[in-house]
Biotite code that builds the C-alpha atoms (Angstrom):
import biotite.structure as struc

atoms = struc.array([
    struc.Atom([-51.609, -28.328, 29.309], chain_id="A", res_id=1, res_name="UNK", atom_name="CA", element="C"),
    struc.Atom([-48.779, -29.246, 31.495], chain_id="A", res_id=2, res_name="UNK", atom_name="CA", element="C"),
    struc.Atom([-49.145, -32.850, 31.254], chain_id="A", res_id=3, res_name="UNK", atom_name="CA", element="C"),
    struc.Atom([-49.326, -32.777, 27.402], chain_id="A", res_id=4, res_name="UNK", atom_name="CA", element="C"),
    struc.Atom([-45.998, -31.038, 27.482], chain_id="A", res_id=5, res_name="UNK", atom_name="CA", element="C"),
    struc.Atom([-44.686, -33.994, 29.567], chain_id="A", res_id=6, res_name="UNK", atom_name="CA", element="C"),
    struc.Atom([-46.366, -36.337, 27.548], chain_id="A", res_id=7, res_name="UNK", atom_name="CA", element="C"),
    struc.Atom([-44.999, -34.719, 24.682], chain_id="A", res_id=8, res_name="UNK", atom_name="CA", element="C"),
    struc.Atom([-41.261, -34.421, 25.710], chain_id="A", res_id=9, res_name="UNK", atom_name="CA", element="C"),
    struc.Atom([-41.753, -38.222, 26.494], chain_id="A", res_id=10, res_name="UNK", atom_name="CA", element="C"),
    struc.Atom([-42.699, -39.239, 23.493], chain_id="A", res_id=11, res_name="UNK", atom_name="CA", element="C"),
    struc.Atom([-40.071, -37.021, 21.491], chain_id="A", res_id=12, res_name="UNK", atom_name="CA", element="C"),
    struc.Atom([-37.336, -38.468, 23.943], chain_id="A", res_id=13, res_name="UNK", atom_name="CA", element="C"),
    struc.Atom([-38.312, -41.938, 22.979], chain_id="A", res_id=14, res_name="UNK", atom_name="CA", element="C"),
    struc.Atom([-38.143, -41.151, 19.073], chain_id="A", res_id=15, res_name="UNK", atom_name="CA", element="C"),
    struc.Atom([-35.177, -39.592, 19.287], chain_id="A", res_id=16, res_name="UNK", atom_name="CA", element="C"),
    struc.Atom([-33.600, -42.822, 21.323], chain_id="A", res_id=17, res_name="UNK", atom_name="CA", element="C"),
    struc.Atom([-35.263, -45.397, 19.345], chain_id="A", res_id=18, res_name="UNK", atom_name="CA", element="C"),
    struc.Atom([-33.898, -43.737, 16.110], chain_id="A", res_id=19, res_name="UNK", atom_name="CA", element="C"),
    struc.Atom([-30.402, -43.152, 17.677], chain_id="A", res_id=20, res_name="UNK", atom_name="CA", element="C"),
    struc.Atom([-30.211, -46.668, 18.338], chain_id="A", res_id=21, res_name="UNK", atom_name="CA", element="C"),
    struc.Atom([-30.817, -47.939, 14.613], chain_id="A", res_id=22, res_name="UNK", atom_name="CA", element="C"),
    struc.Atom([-27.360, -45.808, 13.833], chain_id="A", res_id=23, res_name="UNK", atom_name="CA", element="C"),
    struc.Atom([-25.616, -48.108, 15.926], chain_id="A", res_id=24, res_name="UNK", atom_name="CA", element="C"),
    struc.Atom([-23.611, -50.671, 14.199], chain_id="A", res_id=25, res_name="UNK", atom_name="CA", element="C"),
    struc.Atom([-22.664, -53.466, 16.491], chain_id="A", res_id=26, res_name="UNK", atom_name="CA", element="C"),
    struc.Atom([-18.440, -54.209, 15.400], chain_id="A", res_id=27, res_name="UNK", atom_name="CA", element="C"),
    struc.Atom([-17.998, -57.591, 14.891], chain_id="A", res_id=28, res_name="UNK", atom_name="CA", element="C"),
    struc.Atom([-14.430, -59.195, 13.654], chain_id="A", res_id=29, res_name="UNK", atom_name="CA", element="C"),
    struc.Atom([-13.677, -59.488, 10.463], chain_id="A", res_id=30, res_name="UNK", atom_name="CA", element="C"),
    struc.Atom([-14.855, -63.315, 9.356], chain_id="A", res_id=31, res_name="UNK", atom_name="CA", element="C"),
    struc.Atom([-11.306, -65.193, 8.176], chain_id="A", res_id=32, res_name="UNK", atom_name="CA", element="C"),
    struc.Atom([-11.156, -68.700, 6.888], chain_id="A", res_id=33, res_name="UNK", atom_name="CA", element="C"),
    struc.Atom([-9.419, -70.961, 8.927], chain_id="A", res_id=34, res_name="UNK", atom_name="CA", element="C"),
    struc.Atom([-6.983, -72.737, 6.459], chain_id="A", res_id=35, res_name="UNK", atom_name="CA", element="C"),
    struc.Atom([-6.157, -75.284, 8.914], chain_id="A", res_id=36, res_name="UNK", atom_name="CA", element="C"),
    struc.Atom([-9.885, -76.124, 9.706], chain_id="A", res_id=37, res_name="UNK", atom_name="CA", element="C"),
    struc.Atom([-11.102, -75.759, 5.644], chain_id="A", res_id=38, res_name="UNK", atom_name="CA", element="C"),
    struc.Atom([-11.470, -78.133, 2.786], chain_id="A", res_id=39, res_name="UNK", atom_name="CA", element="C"),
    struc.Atom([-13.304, -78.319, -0.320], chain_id="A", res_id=40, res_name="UNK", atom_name="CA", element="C"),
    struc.Atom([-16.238, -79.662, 1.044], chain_id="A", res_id=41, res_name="UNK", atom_name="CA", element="C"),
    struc.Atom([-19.137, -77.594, 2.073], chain_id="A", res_id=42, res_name="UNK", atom_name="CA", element="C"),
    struc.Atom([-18.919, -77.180, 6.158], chain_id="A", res_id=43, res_name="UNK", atom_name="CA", element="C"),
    struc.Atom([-21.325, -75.908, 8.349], chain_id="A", res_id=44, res_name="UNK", atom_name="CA", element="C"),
    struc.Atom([-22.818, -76.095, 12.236], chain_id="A", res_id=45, res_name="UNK", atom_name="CA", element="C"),
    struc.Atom([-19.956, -75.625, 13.790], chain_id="A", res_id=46, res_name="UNK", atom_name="CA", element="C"),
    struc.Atom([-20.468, -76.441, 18.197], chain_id="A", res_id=47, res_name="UNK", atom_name="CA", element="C"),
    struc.Atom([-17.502, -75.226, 19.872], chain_id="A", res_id=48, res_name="UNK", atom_name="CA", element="C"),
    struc.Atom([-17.506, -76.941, 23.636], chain_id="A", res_id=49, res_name="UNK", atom_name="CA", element="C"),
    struc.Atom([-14.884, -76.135, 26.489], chain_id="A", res_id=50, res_name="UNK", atom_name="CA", element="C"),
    struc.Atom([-14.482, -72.212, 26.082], chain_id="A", res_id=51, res_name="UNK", atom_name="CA", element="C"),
    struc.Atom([-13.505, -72.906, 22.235], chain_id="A", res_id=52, res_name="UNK", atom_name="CA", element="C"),
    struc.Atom([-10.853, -75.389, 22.737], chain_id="A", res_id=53, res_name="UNK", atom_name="CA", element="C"),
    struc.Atom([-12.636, -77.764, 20.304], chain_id="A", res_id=54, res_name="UNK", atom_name="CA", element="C"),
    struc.Atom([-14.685, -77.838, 17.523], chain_id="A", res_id=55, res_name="UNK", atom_name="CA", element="C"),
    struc.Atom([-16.832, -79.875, 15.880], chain_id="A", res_id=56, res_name="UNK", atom_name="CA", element="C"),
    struc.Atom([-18.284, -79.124, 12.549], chain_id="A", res_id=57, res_name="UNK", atom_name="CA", element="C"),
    struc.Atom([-20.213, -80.915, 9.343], chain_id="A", res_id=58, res_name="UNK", atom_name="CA", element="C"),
    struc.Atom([-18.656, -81.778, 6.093], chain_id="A", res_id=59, res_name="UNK", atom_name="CA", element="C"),
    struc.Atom([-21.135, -82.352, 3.266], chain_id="A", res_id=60, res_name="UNK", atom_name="CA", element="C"),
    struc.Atom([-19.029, -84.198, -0.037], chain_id="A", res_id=61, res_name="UNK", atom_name="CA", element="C"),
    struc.Atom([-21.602, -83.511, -2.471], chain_id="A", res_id=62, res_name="UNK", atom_name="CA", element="C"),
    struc.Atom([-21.830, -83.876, -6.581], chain_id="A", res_id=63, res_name="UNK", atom_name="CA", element="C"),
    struc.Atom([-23.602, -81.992, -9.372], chain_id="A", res_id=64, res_name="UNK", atom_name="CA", element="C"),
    struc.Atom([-25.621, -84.914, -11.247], chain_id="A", res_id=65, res_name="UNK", atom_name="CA", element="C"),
    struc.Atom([-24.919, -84.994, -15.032], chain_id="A", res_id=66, res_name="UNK", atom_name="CA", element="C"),
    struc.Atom([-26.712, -83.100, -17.459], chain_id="A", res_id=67, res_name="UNK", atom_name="CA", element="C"),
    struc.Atom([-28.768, -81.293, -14.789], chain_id="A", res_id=68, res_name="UNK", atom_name="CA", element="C"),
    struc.Atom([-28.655, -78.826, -11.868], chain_id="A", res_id=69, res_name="UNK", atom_name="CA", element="C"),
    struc.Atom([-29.126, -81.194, -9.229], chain_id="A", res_id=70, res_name="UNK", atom_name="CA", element="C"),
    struc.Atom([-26.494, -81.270, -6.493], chain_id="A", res_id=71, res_name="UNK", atom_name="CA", element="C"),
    struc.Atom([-26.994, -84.454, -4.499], chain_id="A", res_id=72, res_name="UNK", atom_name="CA", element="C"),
    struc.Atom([-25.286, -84.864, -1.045], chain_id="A", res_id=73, res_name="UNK", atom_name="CA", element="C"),
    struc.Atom([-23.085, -88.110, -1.751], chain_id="A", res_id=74, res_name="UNK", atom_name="CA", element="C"),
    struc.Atom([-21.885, -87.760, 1.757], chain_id="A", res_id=75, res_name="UNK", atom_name="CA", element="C"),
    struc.Atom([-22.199, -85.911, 5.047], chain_id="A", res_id=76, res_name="UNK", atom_name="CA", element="C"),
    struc.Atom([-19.780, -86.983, 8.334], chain_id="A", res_id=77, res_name="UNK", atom_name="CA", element="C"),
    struc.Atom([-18.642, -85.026, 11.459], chain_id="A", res_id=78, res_name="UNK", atom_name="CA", element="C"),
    struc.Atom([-15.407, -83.602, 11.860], chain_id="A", res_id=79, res_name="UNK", atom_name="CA", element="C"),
    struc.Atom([-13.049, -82.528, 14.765], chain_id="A", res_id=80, res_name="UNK", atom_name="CA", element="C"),
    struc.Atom([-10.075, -80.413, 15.710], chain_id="A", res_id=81, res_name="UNK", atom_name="CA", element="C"),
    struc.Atom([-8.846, -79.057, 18.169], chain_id="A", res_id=82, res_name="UNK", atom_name="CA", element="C"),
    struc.Atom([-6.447, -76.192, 19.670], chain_id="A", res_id=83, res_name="UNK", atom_name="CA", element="C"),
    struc.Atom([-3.290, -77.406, 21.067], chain_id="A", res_id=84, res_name="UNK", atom_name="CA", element="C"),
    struc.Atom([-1.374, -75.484, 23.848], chain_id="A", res_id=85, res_name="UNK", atom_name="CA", element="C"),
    struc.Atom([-0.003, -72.895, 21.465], chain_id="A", res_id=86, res_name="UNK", atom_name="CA", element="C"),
    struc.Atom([-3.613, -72.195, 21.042], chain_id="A", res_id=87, res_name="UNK", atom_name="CA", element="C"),
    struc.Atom([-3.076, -73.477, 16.812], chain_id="A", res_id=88, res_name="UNK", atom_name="CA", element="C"),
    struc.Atom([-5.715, -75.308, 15.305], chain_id="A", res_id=89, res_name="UNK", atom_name="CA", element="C"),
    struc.Atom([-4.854, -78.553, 15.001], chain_id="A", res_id=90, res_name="UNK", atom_name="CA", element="C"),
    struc.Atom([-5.862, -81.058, 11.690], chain_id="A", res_id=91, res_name="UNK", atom_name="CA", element="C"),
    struc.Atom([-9.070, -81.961, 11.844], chain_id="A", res_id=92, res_name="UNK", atom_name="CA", element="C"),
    struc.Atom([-10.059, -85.814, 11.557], chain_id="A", res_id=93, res_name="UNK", atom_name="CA", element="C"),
    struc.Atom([-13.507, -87.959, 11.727], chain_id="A", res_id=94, res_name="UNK", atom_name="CA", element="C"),
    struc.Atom([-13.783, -88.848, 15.376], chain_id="A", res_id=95, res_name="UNK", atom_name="CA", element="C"),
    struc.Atom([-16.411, -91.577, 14.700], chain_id="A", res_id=96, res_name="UNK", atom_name="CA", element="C"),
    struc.Atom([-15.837, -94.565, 12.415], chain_id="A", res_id=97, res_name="UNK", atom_name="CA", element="C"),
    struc.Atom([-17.765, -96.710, 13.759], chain_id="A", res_id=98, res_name="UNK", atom_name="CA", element="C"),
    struc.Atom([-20.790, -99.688, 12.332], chain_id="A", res_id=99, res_name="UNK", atom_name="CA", element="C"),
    struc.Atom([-23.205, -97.777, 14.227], chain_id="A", res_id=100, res_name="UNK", atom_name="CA", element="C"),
    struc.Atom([-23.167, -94.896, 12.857], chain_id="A", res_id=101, res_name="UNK", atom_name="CA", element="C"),
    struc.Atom([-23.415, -95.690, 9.552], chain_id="A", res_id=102, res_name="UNK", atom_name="CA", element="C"),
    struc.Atom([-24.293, -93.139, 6.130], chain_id="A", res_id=103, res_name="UNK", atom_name="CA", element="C"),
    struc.Atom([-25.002, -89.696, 6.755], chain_id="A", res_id=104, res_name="UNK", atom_name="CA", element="C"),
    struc.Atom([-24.187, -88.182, 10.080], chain_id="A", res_id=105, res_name="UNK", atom_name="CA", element="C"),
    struc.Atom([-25.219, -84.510, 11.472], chain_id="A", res_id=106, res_name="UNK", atom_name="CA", element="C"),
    struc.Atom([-23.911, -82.663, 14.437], chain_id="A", res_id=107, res_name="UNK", atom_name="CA", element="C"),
    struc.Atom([-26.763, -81.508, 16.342], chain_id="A", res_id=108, res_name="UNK", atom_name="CA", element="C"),
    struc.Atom([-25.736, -80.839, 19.716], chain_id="A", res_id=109, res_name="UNK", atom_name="CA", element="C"),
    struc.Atom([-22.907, -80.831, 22.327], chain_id="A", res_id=110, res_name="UNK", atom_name="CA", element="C"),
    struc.Atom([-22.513, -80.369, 26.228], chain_id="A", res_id=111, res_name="UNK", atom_name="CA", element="C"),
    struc.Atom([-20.757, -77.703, 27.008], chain_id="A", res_id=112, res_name="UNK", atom_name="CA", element="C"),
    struc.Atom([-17.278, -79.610, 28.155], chain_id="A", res_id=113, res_name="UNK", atom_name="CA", element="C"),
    struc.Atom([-17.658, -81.717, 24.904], chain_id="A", res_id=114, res_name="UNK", atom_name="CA", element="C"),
    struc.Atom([-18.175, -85.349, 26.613], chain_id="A", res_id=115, res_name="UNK", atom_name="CA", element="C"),
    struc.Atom([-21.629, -86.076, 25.171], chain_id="A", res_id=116, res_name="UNK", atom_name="CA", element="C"),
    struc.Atom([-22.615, -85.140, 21.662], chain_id="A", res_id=117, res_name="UNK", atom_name="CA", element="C"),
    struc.Atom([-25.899, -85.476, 19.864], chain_id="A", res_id=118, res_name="UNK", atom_name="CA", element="C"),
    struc.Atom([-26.167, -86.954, 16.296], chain_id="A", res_id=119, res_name="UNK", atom_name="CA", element="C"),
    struc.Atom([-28.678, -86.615, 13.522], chain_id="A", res_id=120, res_name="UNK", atom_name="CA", element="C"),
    struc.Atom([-28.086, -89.993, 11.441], chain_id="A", res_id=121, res_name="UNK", atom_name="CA", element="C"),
    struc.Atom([-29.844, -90.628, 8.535], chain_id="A", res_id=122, res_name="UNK", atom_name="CA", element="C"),
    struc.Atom([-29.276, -94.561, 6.694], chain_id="A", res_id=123, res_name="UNK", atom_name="CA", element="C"),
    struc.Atom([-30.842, -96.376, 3.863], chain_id="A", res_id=124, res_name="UNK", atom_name="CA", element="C"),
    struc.Atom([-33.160, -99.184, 5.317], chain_id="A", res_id=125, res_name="UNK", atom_name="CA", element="C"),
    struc.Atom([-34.245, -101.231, 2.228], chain_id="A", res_id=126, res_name="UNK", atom_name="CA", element="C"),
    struc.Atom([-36.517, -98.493, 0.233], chain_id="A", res_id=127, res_name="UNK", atom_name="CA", element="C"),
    struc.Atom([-36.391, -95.806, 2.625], chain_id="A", res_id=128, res_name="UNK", atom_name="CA", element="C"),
    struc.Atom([-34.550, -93.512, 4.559], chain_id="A", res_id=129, res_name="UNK", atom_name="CA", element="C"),
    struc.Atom([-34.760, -93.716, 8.137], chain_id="A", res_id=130, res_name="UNK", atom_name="CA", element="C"),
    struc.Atom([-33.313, -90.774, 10.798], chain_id="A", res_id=131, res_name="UNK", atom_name="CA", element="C"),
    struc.Atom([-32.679, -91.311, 14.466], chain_id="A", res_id=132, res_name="UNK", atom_name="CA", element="C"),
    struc.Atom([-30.880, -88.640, 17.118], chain_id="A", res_id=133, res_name="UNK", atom_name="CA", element="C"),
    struc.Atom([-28.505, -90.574, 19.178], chain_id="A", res_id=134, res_name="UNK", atom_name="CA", element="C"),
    struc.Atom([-25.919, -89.678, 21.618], chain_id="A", res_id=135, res_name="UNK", atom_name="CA", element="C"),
    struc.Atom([-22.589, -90.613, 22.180], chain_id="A", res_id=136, res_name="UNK", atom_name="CA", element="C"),
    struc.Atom([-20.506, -90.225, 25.171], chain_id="A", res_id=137, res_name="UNK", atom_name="CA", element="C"),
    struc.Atom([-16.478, -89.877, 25.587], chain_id="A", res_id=138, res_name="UNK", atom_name="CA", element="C"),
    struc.Atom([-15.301, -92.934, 27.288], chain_id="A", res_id=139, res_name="UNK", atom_name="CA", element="C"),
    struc.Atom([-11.058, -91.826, 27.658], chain_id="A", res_id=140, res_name="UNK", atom_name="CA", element="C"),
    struc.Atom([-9.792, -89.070, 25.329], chain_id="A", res_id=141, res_name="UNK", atom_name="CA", element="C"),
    struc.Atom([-9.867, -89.926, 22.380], chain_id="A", res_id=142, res_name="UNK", atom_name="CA", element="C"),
    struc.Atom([-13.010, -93.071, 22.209], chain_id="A", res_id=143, res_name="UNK", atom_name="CA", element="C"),
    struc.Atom([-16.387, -92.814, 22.801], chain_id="A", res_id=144, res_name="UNK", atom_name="CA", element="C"),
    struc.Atom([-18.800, -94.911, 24.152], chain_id="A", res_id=145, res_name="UNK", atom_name="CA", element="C"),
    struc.Atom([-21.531, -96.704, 21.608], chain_id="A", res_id=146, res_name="UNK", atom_name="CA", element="C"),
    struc.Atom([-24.289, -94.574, 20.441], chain_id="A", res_id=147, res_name="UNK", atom_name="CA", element="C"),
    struc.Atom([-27.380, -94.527, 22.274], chain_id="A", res_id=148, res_name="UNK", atom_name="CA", element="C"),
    struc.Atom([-30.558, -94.024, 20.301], chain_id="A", res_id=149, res_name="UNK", atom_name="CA", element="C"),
    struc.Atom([-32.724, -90.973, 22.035], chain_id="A", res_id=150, res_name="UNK", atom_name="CA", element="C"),
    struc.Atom([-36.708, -91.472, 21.038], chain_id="A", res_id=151, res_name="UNK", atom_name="CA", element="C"),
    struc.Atom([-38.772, -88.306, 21.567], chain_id="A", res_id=152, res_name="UNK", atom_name="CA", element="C"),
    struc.Atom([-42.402, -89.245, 21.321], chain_id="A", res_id=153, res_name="UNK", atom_name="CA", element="C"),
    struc.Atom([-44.311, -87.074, 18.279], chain_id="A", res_id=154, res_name="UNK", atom_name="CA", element="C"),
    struc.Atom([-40.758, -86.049, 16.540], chain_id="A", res_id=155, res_name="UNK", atom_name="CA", element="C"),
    struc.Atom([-41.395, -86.715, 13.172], chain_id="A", res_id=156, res_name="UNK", atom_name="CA", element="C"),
    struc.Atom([-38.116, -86.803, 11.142], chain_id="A", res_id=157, res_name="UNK", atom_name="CA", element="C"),
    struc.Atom([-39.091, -88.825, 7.847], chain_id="A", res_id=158, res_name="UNK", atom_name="CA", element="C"),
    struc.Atom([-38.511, -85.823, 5.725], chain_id="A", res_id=159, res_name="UNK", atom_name="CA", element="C"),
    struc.Atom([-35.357, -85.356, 4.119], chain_id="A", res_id=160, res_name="UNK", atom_name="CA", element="C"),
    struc.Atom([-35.003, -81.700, 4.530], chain_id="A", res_id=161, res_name="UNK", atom_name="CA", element="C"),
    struc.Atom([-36.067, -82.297, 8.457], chain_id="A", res_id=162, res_name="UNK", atom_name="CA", element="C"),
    struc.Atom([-32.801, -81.054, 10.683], chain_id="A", res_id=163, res_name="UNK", atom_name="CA", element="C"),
    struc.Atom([-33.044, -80.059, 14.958], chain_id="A", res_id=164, res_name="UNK", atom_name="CA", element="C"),
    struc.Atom([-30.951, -78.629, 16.877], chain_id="A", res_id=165, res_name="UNK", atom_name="CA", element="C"),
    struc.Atom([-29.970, -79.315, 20.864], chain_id="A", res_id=166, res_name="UNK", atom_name="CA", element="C"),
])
């Protein structure tokens, strides 16, 4: 009898904790746009690096075809900013302009002091889309080294919809 009151008090206990615990409501800030970071475009996957001092973040420029539904993506490019010593956002710009990186370009990944980033670029190759992950690394403050195309055997990224993350 004794141990079914222990058993008992044990398993009340745990009820009571486990339903205590789903009152709890975790206080989170208040979300605020970031004027000086926004545009009209459609942003997403923001990767902060160096303790939030920069950011980089996606920009998709899309259009509504005509007569239908259909939003196509016209364009998608990485963005930039960063905080300057007054801790103030500061414009944001396209850090990479370059041939090689050419159509639509994702940001997938980032180290955690910022000096190598990893890119989900999708091109037009005759008839079909191709995707590739490359990296790029900072070469001086403001240029970066030529992307570097990273293979991973069995990654299959021929579908449109396909995204990863690193």
């Amino acid at each position: 009898m004794k141990i079914m009151k222990i058993f008992l008090l044990i398993f009340i206990s745990s009820i009571s904790l486990s339903s205590f615990s789903q009152l709890l409501i975790p206080l989170f800030e208040i979300p605020q746009k970031m004027e000086m970071l926004s545009d009209d475009a459609e942003e997403g996957t923001a990767i902060t690096f160096n303790d939030g001092e920069g950011i980089f973040f996606n920009r998709n420029y899309e259009k509504q075809q005509e007569d239908s539904r259909v939003v196509v993506v016209k364009s998608q490019d990485i963005w930039f900013a960063e905080k300057s010593k007054k801790q103030k956002w500061g414009k944001p710009f396209r850090p990479f302009r370059d041939v090689d990186l050419k159509e639509r370009n994702i940001m997938i990944g980032c180290t955690r002091d910022g000096e190598r980033l990893y890119i989900l670029n999708r091109y037009i190759d005759g008839d079909s889309i191709k995707s590739r992950i490359l990296y790029k690394t900072r070469n001086g403050r403001s240029t970066w080294k030529d992307p570097e195309v990273i293979d991973i055997p069995g990654l299959d990224l021929s579908h449109q919809q396909t995204t990863v993350f690193m």
